[in-house]
Backbone bond lengths (Angstrom), bond angles and torsions (degrees), N, CA, C in turn:
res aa  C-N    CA-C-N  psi(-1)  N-CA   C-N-CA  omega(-1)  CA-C   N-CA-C  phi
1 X - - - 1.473 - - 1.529 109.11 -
2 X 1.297 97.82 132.05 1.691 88.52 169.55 1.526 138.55 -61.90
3 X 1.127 102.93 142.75 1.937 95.34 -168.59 1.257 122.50 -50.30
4 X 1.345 109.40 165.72 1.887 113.64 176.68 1.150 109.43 -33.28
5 X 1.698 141.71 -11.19 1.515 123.75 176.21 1.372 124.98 -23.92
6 X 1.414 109.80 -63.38 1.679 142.26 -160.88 1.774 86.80 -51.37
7 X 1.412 114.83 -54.98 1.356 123.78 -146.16 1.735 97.05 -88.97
8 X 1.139 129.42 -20.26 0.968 127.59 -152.79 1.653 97.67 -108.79
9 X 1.663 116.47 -27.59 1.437 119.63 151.04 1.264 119.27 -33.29
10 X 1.631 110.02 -88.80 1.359 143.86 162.59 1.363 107.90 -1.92
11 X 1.485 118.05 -79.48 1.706 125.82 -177.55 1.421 105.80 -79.12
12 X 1.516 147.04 -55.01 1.064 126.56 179.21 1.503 122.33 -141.00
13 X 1.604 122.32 30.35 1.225 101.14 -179.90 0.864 147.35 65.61
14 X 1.505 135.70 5.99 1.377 138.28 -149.64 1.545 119.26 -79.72
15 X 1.251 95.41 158.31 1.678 104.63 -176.13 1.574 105.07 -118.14
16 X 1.652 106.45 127.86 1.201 105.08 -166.77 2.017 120.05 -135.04
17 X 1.096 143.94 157.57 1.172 132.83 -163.13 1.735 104.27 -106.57
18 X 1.807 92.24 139.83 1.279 94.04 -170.15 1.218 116.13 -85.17
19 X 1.639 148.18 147.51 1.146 129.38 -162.64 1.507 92.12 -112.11
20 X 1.404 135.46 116.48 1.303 130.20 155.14 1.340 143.36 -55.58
21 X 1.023 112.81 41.05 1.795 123.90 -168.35 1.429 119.98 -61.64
22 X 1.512 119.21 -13.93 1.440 139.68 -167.44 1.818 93.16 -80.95
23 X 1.454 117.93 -65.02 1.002 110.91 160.12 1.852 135.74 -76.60
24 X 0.974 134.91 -11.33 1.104 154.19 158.13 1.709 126.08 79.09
25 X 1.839 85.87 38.12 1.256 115.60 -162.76 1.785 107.12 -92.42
26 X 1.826 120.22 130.45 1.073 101.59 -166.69 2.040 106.53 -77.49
27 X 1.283 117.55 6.54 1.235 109.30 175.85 1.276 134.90 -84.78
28 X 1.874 141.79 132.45 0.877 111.60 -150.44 1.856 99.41 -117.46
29 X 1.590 115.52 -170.95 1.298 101.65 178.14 1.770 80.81 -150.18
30 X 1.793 104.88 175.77 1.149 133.70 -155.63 1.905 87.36 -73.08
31 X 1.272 101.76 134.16 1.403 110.97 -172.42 1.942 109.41 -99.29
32 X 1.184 95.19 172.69 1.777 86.23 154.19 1.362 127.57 -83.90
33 X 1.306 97.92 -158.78 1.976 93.26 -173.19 1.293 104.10 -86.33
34 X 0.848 141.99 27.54 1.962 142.21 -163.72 1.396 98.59 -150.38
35 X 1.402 105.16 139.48 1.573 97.98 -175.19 1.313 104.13 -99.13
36 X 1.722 120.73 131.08 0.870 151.73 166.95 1.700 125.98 -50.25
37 X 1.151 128.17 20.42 1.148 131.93 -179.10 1.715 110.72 -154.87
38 X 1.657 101.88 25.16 1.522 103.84 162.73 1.008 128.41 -85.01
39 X 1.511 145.63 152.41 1.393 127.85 -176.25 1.508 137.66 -94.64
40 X 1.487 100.74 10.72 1.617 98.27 159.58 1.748 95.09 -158.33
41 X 1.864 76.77 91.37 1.650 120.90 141.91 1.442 126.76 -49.83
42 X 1.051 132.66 145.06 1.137 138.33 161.81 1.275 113.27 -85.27
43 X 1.815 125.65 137.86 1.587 109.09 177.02 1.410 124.66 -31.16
44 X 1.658 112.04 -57.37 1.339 131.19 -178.77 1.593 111.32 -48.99
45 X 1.156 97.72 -48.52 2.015 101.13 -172.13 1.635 100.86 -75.38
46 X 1.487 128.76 -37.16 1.652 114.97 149.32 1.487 132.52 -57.62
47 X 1.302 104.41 -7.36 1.543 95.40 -177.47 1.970 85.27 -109.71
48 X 0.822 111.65 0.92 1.684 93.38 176.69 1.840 98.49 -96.53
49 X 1.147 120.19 -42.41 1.010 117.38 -170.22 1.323 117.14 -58.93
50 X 1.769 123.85 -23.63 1.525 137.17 -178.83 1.145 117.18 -101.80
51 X 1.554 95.39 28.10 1.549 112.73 174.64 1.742 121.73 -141.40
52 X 1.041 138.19 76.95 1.487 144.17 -159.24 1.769 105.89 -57.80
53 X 1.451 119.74 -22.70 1.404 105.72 160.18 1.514 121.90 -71.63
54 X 1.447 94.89 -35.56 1.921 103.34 -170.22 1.497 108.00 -70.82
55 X 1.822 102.23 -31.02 1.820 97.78 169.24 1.518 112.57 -83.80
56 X 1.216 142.17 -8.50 1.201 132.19 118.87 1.293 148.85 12.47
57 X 1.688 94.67 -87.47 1.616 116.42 169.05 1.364 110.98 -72.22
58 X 1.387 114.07 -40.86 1.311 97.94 175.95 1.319 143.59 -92.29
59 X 2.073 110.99 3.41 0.789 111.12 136.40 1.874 131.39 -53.66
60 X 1.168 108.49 -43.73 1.380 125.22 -156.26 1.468 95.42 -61.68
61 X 1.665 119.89 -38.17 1.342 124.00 -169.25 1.495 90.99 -74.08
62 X 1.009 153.01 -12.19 1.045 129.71 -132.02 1.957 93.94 -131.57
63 X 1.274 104.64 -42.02 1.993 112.71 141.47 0.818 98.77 -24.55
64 X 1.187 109.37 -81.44 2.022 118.26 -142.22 1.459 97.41 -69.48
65 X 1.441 138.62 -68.93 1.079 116.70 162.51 1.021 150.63 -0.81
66 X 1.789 102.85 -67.26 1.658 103.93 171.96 1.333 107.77 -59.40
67 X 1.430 126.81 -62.48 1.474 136.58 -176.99 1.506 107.78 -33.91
68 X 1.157 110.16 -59.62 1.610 92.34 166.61 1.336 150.80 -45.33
69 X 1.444 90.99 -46.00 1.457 124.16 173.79 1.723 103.88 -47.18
70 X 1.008 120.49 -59.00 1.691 150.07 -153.31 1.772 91.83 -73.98
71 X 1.406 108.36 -42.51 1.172 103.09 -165.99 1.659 109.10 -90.05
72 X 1.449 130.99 -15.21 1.130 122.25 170.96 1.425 122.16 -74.98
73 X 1.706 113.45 162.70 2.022 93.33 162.24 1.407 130.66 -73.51
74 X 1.571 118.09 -160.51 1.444 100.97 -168.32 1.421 100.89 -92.58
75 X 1.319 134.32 3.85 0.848 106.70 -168.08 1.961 105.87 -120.00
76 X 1.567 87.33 33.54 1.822 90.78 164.34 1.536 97.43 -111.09
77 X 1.640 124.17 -19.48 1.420 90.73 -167.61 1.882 154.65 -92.44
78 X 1.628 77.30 22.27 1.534 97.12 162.27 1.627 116.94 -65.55
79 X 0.915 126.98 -44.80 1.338 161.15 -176.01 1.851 109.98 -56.84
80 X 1.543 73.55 -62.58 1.999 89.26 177.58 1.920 92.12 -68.35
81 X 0.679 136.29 -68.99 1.510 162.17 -138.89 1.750 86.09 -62.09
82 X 1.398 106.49 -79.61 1.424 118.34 164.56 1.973 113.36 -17.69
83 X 1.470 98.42 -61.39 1.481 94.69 175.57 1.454 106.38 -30.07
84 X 1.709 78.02 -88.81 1.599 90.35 -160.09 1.649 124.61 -41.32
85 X 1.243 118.07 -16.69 1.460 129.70 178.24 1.288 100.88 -58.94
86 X 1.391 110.73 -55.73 1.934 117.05 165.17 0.946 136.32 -52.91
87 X 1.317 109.80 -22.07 1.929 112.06 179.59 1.876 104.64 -104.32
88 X 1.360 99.82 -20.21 1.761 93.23 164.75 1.509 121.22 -53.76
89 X 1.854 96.71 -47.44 1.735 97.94 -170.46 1.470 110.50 -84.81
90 X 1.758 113.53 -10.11 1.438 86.15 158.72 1.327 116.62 -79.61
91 X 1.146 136.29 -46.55 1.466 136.74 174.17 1.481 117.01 -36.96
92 X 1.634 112.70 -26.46 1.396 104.22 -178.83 1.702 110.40 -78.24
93 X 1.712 99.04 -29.28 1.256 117.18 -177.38 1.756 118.02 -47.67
94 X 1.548 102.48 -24.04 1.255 110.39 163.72 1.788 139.49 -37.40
95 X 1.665 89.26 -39.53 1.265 89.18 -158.56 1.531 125.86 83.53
96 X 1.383 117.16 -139.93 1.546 123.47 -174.03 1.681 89.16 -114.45
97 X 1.156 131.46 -24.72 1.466 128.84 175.13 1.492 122.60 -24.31
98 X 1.172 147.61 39.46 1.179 161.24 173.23 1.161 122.43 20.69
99 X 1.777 98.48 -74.05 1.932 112.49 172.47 1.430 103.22 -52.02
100 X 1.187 127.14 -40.71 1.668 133.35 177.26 0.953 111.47 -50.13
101 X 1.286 139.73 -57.29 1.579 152.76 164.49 1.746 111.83 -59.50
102 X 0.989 104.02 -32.10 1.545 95.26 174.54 1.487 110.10 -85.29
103 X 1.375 112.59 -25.03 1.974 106.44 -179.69 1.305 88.13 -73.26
104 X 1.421 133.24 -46.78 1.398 126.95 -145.20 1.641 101.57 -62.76
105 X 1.748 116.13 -39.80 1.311 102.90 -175.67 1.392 108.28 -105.10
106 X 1.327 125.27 22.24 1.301 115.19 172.50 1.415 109.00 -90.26
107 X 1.637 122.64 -14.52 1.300 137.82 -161.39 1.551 102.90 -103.37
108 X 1.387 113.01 -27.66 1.564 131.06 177.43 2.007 95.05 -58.78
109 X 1.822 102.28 -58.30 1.122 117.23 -134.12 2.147 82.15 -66.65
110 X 1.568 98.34 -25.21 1.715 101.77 -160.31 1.493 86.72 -79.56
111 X 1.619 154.30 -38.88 0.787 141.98 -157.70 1.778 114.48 -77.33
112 X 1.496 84.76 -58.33 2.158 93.96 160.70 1.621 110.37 -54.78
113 X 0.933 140.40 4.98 1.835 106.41 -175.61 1.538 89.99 -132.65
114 X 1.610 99.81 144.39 1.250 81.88 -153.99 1.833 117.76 -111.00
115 X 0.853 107.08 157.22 1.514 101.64 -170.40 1.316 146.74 -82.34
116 X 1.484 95.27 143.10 1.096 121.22 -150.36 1.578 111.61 -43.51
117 X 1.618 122.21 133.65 1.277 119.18 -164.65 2.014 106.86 -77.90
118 X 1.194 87.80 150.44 1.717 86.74 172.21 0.759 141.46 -113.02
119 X 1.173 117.45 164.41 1.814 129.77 -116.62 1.648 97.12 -90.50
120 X 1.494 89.59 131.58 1.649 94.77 179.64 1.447 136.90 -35.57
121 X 1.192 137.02 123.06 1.192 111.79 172.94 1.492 135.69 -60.01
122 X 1.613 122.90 145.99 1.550 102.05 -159.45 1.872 115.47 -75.10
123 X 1.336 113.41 148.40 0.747 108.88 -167.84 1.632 116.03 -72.17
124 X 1.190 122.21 137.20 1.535 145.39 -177.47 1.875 103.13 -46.67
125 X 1.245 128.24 109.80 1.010 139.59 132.04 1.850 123.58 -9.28
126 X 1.226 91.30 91.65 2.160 84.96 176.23 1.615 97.75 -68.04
127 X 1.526 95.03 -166.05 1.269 124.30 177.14 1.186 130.25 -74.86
128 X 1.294 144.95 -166.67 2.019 117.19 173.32 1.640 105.17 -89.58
129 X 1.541 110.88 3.58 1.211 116.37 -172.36 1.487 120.09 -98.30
130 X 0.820 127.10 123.19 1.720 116.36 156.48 1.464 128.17 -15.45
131 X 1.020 116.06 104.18 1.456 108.88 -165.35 1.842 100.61 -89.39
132 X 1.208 133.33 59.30 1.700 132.48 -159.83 1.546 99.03 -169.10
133 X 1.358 114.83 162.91 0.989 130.16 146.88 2.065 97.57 98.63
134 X 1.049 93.50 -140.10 2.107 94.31 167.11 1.270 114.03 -97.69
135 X 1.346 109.53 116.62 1.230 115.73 -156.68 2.077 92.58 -116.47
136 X 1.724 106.29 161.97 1.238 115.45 164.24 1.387 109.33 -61.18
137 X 1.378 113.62 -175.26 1.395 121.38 151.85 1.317 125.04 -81.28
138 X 1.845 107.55 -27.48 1.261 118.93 168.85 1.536 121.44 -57.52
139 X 1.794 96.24 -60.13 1.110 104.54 169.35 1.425 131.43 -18.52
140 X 1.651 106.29 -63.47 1.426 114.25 -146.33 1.788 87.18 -86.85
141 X 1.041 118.47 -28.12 1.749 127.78 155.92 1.511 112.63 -37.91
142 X 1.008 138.33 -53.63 1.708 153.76 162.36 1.538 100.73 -57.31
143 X 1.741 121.80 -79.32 1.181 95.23 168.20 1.077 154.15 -24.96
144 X 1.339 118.50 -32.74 1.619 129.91 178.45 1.059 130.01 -115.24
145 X 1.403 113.15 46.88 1.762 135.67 -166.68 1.813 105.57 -169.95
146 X 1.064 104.97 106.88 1.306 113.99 -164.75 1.565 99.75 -71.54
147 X 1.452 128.45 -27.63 1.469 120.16 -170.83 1.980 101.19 -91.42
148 X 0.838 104.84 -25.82 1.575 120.68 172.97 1.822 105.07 -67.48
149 X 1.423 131.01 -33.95 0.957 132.28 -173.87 1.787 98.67 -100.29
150 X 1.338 126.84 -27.89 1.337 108.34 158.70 1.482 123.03 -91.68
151 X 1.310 113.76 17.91 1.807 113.25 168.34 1.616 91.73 -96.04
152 X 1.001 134.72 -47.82 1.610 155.10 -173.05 2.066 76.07 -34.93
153 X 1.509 103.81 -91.04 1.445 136.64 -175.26 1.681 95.20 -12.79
154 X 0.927 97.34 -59.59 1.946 121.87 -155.14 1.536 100.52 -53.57
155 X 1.852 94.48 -64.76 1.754 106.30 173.82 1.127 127.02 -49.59
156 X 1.322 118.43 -46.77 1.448 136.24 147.78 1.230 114.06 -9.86
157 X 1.473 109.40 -68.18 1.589 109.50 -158.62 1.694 112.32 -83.67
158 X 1.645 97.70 -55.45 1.653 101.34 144.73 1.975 127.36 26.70
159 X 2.334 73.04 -83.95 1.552 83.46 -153.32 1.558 86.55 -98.56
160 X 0.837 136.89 -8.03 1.890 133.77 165.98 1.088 86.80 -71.43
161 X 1.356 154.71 -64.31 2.060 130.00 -150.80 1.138 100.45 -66.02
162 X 1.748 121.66 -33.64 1.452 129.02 -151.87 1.487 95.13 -75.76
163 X 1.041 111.84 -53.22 1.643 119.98 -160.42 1.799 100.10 -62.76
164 X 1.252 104.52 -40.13 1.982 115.35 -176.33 1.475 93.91 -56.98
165 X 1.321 128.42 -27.58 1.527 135.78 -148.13 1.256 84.93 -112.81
166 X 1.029 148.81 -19.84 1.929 122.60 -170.97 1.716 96.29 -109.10
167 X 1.573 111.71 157.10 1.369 132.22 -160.70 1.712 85.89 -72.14
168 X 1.426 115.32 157.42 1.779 112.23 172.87 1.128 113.71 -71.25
169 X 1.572 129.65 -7.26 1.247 117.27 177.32 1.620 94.05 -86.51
170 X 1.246 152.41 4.33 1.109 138.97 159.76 1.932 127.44 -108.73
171 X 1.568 98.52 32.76 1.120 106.13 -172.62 1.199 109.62 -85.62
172 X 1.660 126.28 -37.18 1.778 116.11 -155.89 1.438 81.51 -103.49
173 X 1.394 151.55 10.32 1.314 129.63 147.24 1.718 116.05 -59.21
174 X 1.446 107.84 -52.20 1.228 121.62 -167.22 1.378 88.98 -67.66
175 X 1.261 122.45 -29.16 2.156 108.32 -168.57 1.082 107.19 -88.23
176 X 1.717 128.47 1.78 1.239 118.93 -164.16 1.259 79.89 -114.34
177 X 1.374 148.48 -106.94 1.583 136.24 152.17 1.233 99.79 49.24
178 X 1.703 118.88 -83.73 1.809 119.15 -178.65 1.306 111.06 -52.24
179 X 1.188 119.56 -48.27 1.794 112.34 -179.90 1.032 109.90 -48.07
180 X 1.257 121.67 -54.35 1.384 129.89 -162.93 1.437 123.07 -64.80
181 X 1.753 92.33 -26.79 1.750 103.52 -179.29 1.701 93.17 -76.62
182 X 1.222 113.38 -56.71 1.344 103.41 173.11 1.385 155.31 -56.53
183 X 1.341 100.59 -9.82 1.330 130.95 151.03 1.585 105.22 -67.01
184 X 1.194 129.88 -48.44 1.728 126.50 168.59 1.078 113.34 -62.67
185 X 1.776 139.37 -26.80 1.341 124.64 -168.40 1.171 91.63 -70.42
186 X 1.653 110.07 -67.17 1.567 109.15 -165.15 0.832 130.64 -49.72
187 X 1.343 133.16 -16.20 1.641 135.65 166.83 1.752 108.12 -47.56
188 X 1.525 109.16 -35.60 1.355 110.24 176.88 1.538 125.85 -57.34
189 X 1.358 121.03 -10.57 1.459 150.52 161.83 1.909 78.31 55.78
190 X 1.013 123.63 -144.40 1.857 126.04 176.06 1.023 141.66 -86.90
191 X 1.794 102.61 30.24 1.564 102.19 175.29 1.511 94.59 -103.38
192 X 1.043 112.58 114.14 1.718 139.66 -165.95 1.583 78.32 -90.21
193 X 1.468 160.48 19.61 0.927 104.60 132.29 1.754 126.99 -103.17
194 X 1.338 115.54 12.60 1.406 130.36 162.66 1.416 107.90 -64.83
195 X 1.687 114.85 -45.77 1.509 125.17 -160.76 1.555 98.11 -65.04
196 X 1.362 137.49 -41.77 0.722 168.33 111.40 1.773 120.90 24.67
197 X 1.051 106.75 -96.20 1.916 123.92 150.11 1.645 95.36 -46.57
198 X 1.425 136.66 -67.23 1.667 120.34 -177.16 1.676 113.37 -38.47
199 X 1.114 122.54 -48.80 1.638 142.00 160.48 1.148 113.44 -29.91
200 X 1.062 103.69 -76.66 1.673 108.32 -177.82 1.260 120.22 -33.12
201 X 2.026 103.12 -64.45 0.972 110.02 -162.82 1.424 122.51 -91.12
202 X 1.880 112.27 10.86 0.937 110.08 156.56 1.816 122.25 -71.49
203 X 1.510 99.73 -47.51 1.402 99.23 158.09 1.462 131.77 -14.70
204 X 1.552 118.20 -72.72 1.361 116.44 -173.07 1.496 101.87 -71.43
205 X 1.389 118.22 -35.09 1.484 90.93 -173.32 1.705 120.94 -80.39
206 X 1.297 99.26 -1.14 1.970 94.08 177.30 1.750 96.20 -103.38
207 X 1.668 117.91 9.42 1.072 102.39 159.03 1.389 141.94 -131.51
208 X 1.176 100.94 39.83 1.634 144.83 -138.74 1.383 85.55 -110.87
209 X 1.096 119.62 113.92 1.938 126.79 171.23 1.895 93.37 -55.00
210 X 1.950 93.01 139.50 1.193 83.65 153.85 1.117 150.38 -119.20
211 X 1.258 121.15 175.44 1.909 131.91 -132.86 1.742 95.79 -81.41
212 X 1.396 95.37 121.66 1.382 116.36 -173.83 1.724 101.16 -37.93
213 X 1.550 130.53 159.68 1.250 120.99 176.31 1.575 102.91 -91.00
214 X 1.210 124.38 129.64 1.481 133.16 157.14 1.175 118.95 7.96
215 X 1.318 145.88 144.53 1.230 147.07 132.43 1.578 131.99 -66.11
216 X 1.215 106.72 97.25 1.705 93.82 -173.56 1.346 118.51 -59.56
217 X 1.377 103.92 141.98 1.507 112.84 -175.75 1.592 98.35 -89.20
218 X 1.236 109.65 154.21 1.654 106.54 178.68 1.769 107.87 -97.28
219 X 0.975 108.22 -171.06 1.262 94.05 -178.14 1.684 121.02 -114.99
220 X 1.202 96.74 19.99 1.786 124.90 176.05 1.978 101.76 -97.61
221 X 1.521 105.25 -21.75 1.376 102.16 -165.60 1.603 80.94 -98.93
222 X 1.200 127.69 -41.36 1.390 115.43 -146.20 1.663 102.23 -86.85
223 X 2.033 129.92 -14.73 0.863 94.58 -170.19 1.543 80.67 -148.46
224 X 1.517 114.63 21.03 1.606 99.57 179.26 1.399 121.69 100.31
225 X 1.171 122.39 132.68 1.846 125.88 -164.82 1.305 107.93 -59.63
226 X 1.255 109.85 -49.39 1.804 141.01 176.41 1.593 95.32 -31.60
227 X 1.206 113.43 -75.17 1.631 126.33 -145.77 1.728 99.76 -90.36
228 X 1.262 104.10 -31.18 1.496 118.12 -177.57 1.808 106.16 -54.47
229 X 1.624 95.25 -50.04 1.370 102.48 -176.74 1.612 129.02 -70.56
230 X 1.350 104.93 -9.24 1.530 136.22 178.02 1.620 94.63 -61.63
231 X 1.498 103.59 -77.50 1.626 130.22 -166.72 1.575 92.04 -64.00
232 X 1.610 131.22 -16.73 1.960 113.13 174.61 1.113 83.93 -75.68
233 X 1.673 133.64 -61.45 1.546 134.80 -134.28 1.570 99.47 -74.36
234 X 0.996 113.17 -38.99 1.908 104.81 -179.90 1.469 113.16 -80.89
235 X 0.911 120.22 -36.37 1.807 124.13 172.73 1.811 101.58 -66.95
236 X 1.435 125.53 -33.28 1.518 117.98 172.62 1.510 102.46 -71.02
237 X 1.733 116.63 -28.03 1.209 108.78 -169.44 1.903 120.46 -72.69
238 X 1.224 83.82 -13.90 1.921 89.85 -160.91 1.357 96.09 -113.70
239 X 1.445 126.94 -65.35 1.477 139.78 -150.06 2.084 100.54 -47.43
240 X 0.839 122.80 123.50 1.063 120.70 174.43 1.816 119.53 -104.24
241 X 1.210 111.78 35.23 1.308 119.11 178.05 1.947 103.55 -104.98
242 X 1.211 104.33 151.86 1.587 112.70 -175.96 1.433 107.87 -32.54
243 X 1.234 88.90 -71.83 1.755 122.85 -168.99 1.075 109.63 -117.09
244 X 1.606 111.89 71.55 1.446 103.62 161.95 1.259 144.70 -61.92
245 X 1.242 148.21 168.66 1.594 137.91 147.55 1.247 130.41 -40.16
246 X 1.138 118.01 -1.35 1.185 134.44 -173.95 1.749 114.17 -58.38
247 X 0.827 139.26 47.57 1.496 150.27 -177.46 1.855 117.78 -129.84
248 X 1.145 95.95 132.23 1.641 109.51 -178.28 2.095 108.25 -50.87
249 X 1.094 94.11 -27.85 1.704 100.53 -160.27 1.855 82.91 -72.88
250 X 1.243 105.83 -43.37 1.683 93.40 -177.93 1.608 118.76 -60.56
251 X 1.218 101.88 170.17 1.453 107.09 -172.96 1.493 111.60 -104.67
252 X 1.477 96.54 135.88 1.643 100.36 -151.38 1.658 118.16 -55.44
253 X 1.366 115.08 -25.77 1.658 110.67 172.14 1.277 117.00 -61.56
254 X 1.518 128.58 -4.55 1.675 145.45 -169.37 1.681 86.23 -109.72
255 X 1.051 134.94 -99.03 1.793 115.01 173.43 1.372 127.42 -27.20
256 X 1.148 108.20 -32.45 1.627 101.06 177.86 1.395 136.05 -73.27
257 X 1.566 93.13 -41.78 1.327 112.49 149.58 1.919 132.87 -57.17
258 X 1.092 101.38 -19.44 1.756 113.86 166.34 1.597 110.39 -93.59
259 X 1.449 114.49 -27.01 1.717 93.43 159.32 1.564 102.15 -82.37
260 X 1.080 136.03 -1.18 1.303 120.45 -164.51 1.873 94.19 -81.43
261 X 1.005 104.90 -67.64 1.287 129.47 167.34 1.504 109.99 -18.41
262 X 1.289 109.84 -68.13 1.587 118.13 -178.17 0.977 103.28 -56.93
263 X 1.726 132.59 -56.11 1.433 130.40 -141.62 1.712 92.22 -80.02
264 X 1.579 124.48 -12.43 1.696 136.69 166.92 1.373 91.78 -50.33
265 X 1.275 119.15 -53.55 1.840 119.36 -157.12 1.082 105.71 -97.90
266 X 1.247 120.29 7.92 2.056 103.60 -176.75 1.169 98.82 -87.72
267 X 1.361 147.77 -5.48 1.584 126.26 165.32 1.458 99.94 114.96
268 X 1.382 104.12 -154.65 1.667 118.47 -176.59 1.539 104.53 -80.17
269 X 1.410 131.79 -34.33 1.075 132.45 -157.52 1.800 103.91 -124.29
270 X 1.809 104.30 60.96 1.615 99.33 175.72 1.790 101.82 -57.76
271 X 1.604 93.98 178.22 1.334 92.99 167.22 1.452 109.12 -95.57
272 X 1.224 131.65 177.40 1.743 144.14 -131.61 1.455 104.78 -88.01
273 X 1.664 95.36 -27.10 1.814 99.43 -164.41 2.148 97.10 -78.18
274 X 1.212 90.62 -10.95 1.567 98.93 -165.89 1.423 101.46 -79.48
275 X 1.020 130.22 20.92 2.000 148.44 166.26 1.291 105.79 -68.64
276 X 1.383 104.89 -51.71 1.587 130.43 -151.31 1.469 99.56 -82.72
277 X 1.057 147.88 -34.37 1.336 165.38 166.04 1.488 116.92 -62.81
278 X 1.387 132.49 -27.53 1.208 134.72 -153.48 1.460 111.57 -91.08
C-alpha cells in the first residue's frame, strides 16, 4: 500500500524537507508531501524522493488536491477522496520507473486544475447607428436583432461606396433617394419583418447597374420629315440666335421651344404660325 501520503494530504497537507542522502550532500530542497526519511517507503515514494522534479509534482499534486478538496461540500468528498485513492495505486504501480511516475502526475496535475473558462463569445456588431440616446421605434427594432443590425451595416456601406463613385453633380439625387428610403423603413415602426423586406430591397436597388441614358429621338423620327421640316422652317424663321437649334436631327421639344422663344421677340406683329406656340 502506498505510504501515509494519501492520508497525510487528506487531513493536513503537509510540507516536508527532502533529505538528500543519494547524493550525500548537506543541502536540502523542497520535498514532497510525505516525509522522506521514513523507513518503509514504497519503491515509487523512494524514487520520487531522489528526484527534486518528481518531489515537485508530487508536491504540487498534492496542493491542488487539498485545495480542491476544501473547496467542495461534504457531501462530494467520498467521491473526490475515492479519486485520488485511484491515481495513488496507479502511480505506485509504477515502481521506480520515473517517466511512469512523472506521466502519472503530470496527468493527475491536468485532471485536478481546473479548466480554463471559455472564451467569451465575440461581441455582436450594432448597426452604423448609435444604438443610445432617443431612439426610433425602428431604430430600437434594428438594435435588438443582430441580423437586422448587419443588413443596417451592409446598406450603409452600399450607399457610402456608391455615393464616393457618382460625379458631385449626382450626389443630392442619390441623398434624397436615401431619405426617402428611410422615410419608408421607419414607417415599419417594429415589425422587423417589413424592416427587413425595406433592406433587402434597398440592396438591389443601390445595386442595380445604372440605367443607360436615353437615346434622343430626333425630331424627323418622332414626327416625320414632312412636319419636322415645318418646325426647322419656322424656328429659322423667328429664333434670332446665330446658331440656332433649329435642325431636324434635334428633338422636336428643343426646336419648339426656340420658335417659342423667338415668336417672345418678334414684337407686336409675330408671324401667324406664332398663335400656335403661345
Amino acid at each position: 500500500m502506498f505510504h501515509s501520503s494519501f492520508a497525510i494530504r487528506a487531513a493536513i497537507a503537509a510540507t516536508a524537507v527532502l533529505i538528500l542522502a543519494q547524493s550525500g550532500s548537506s543541502a536540502v530542497a523542497a520535498g514532497p508531501s510525505f516525509p522522506c526519511n521514513a523507513g518503509d517507503l514504497t519503491p515509487t515514494q523512494i524514487a520520487i524522493c531522489s528526484d527534486d522534479s518528481l518531489a515537485a509534482l508530487e508536491q504540487r499534486v498534492a496542493d491542488i488536491y487539498s485545495a480542491q478538496l476544501a473547496k467542495l461540500p461534504a457531501n462530494q468528498h467520498a467521491g473526490f477522496i475515492a479519486q485520488e485513492r485511484a491515481f495513488l495505486q496507479k502511480a505506485e504501480a509504477c515502481g521506480i520507473n520515473k517517466t511512469c511516475i512523472r506521466n502519472a502526475y503530470a496527468a493527475r496535475i491536468q485532471q485536478l486544475s481546473p479548466a480554463p473558462p471559455p472564451p467569451a463569445p465575440p461581441a455582436a456588431a450594432g448597426p452604423s447607428f448609435t444604438c443610445s440616446g432617443q431612439l426610433a421605434p425602428t431604430e430600437i427594432a434594428i438594435c435588438s436583432d443582430d441580423g437586422l443590425a448587419a443588413l443596417d451595416r451592409q446598406v450603409t456601406d452600399i450607399y457610402s461606396r456608391k455615393l464616393a463613385s457618382l460625379p458631385a453633380s449626382q450626389h443630392q439625387a442619390l441623398i434624397d433617394a436615401e431619405k426617402s428610403w428611410l422615410a419608408t423603413r421607419n414607417a415599419c415602426g417594429i415589425n422587423k419583418v417589413c424592416i427587413r423586406n425595406a433592406y433587402n430591397s434597398r440592396i438591389q436597388q443601390l445595386n442595380a447597374p445604372a440605367p443607360a441614358p436615353a437615346r434622343q429621338v430626333s425630331c424627323n423620327e418622332a414626327v416625320g420629315s414632312a412636319q419636322a421640316s415645318v418646325y426647322v422652317n419656322q424656328c429659322l424663321e423667328v429664333s434670332p440666335a446665330t446658331h440656332p437649334p433649329c435642325n431636324a436631327s434635334n428633338a422636336c421639344a428643343l426646336i419648339i421651344a426656340e420658335i417659342r422663344r423667338g415668336c417672345g421677340m418678334a414684337g407686336p406683329r409675330p408671324p401667324a404660325f406664332c398663335a400656335a406656340y403661345r
